[in-house]
C-alpha positions as CSV (number, residue, x, y, z in Angstrom):
1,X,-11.6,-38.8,-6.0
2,X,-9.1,-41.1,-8.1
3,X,-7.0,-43.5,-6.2
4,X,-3.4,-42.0,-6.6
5,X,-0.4,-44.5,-5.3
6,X,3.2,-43.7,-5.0
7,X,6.0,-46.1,-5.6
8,X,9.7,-46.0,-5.6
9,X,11.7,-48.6,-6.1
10,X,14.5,-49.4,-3.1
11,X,17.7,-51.7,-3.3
12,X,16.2,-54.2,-1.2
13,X,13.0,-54.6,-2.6
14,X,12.8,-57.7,-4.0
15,X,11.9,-58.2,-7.8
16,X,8.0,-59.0,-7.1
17,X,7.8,-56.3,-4.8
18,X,6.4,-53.7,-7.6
19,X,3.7,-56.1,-8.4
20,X,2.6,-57.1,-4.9
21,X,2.4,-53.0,-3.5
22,X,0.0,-51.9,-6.8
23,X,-2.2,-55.0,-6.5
24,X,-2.3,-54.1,-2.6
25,X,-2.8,-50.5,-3.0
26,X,-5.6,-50.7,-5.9
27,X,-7.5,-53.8,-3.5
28,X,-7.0,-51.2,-0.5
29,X,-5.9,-54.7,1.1
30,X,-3.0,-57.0,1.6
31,X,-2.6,-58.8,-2.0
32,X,-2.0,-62.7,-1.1
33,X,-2.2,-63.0,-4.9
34,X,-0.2,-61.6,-7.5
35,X,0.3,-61.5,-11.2
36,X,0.1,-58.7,-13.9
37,X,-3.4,-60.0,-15.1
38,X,-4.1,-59.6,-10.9
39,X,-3.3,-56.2,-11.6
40,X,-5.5,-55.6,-14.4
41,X,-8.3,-57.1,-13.4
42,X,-8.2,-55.1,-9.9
43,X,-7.7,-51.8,-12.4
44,X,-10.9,-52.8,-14.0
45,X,-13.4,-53.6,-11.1
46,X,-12.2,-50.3,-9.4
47,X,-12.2,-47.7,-11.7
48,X,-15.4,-46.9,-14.2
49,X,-14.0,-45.4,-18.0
50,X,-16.6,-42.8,-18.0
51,X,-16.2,-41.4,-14.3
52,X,-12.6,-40.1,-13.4
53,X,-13.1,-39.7,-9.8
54,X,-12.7,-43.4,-9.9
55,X,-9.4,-43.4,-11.7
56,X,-6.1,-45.0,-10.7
57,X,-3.0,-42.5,-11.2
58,X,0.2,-44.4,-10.4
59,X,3.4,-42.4,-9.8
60,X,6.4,-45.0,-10.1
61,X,9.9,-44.3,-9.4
62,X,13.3,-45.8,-9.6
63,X,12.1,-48.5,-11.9
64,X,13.7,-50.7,-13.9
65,X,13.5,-51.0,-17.6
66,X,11.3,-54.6,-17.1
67,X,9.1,-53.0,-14.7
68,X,8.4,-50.1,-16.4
69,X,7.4,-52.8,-19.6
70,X,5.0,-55.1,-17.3
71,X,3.5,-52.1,-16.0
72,X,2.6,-50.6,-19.7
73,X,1.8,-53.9,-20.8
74,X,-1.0,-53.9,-18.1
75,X,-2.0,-51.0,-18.2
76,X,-2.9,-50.9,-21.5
77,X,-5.0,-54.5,-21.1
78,X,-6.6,-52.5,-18.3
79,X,-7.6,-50.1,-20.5
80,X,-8.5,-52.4,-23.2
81,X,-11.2,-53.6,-20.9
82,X,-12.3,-50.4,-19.9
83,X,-10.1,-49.4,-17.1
84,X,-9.5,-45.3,-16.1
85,X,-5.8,-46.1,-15.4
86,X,-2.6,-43.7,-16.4
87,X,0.9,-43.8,-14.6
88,X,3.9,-41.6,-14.5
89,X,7.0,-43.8,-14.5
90,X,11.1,-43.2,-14.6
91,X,14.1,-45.1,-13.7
92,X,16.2,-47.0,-16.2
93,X,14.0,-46.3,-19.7
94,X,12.1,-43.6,-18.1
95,X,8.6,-43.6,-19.6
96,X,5.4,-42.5,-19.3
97,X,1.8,-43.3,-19.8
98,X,-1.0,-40.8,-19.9
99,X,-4.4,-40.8,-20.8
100,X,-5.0,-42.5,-24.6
């Protein structure tokens, strides 16, 4: 079924954190590599636009107001490129971002 990962944000989480525990989660590995395009192009070679069991649903919480923007900005160049991808995000600018 679709890969669903669960984040919250903690005080001593540093500010790459968010970005190093999606790109871990969605490569089911430890990410030595990170970057927001990291993270789209992991969304894209995981999930296949036509067949939801291979969709990635993130649940993000505690966020700040920059995460919540790098994480929209990704997603939707995931989805550009044909990604399955939707996340549920709040925090300071609470936000979502369902299906398109």
């Amino acid at each position: 079924g679709p890969l669903v990962v669960y984040f919250a944000r903690r005080p001593h989480h540093t500010e790459s954190h968010l970005l190093w525990y999606l790109c871990s989660a969605i490569a089911e590995n430890h990410a030595s590599r990170t970057s927001w395009k990291r993270f789209t192009d992991l969304c894209v070679s995981r999930t296949t636009k036509d067949d939801p069991k291979t969709s990635i649903i993130l649940i993000l919480d505690s966020l700040t107001a920059k995460d919540q923007i790098d994480v929209k900005d990704a997603i939707y160049k995931a989805r550009a490129h044909g990604a399955s991808v939707a996340a549920v995000m709040s925090g300071s600018g609470d936000a979502s971002l369902g299906s398109p």
